[in-house]
Every structure is written in structure tokens, then in C-alpha cells.
C-alpha positions in Angstrom: -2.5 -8.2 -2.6 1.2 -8.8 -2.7 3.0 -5.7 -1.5 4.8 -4.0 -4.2 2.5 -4.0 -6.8 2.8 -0.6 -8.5 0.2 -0.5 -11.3 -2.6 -2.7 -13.1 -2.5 -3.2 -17.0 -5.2 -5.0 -18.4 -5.9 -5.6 -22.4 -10.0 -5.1 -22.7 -12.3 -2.6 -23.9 -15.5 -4.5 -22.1 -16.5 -5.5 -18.9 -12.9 -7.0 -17.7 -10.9 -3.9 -18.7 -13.9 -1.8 -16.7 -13.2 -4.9 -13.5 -9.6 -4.0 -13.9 -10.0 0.4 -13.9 -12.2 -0.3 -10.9 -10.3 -2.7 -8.8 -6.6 -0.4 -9.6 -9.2 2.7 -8.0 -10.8 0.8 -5.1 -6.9 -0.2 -4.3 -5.3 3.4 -5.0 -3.1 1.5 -7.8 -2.4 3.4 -11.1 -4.1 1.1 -14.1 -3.0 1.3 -18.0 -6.1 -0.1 -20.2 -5.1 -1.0 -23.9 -9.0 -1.3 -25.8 -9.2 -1.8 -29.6 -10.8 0.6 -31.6 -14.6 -0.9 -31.6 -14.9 0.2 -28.3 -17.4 2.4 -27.3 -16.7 5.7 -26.3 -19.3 5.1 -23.3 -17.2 2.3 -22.1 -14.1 4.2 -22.7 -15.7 6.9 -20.5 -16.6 4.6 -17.4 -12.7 2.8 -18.0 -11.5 7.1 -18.0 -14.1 7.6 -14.5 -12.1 5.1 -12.4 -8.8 7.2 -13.2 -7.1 4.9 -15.2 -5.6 5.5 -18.6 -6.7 4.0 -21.3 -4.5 3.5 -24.8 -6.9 2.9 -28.0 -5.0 0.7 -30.2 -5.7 0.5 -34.2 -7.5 -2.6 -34.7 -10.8 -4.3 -34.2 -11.4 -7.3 -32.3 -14.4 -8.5 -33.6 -14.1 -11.6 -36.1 -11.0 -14.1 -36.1 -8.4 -15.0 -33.2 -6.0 -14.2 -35.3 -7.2 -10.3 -35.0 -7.0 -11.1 -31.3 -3.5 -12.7 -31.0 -2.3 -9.8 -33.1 -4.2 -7.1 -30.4 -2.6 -8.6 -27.4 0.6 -8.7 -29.3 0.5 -4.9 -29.9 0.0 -4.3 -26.4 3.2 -6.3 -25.0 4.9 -4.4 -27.8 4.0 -0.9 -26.6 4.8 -2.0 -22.8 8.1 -3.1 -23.6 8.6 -0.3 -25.5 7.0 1.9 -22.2 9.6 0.1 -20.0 12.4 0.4 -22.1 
């Protein structure tokens, strides 16, 4: 890992946001998860068990790509917004 890396952020309420919580824990690193709102709360749990926060954001992902473009787009969005 490159030195200097502060925190994970990953975009996934499924298997690849729970890779991401895990990996930030194993390493010590922070992680930020942003899941849509069909996520289970189970999965939200486990994400919550490896320490990292997690950010529900209003929309479903199931269906079109355009649902998806317009998740991801909400999540830049609120990290700009984080990071001023």
C-alpha cells in the first residue's frame, strides 16, 4: 500500500463495499461506504462490524444504468461537498 493513504471510500452496498469495510479494518484505515437504499440492513450491519461508516443514499439501484450513473454521481457530490 502506498504510504499515505488515509481512508478507503467505496460506492457498494454488496459484496465489494463489504471487501472494501474489511480490507480499510484489516489495514487500521478509516473507510466511508455510500450503499443505496435497497440494501439490506444485514449487509449494512456486516459493512457497520468492520468499523466503517456507511452513508445510505436515496435511491435504488436495481433496474437501468441510468439509476446507476446517477448513484455514483450523488456520491462524488457528497465527497466534494465532505472535502470542501
Amino acid at each position: 500500500m502506498r504510504e499515505g493513504c488515509r481512508k478507503f471510500i467505496g460506492a457498494s452496498g454488496g459484496n465489494a463495499g463489504l471487501a472494501v469495510a474489511y480490507s480499510a479494518h484489516e489495514l487500521n484505515i478509516p473507510a466511508q461506504l455510500f450503499v443505496p437504499t435497497n440494501t439490506s440492513e444485514g449487509m449494512i450491519n456486516k459493512i457497520r462490524s468492520y468499523g466503517a461508516t456507511v452513508t445510505v443514499i436515496e435511491i435504488q439501484t436495481k433496474g437501468s444504468a441510468q439509476n446507476h450513473v446517477y448513484y455514483y454521481k450523488i456520491c462524488v457530490t457528497i465527497l466534494l461537498d465532505m472535502w470542501g
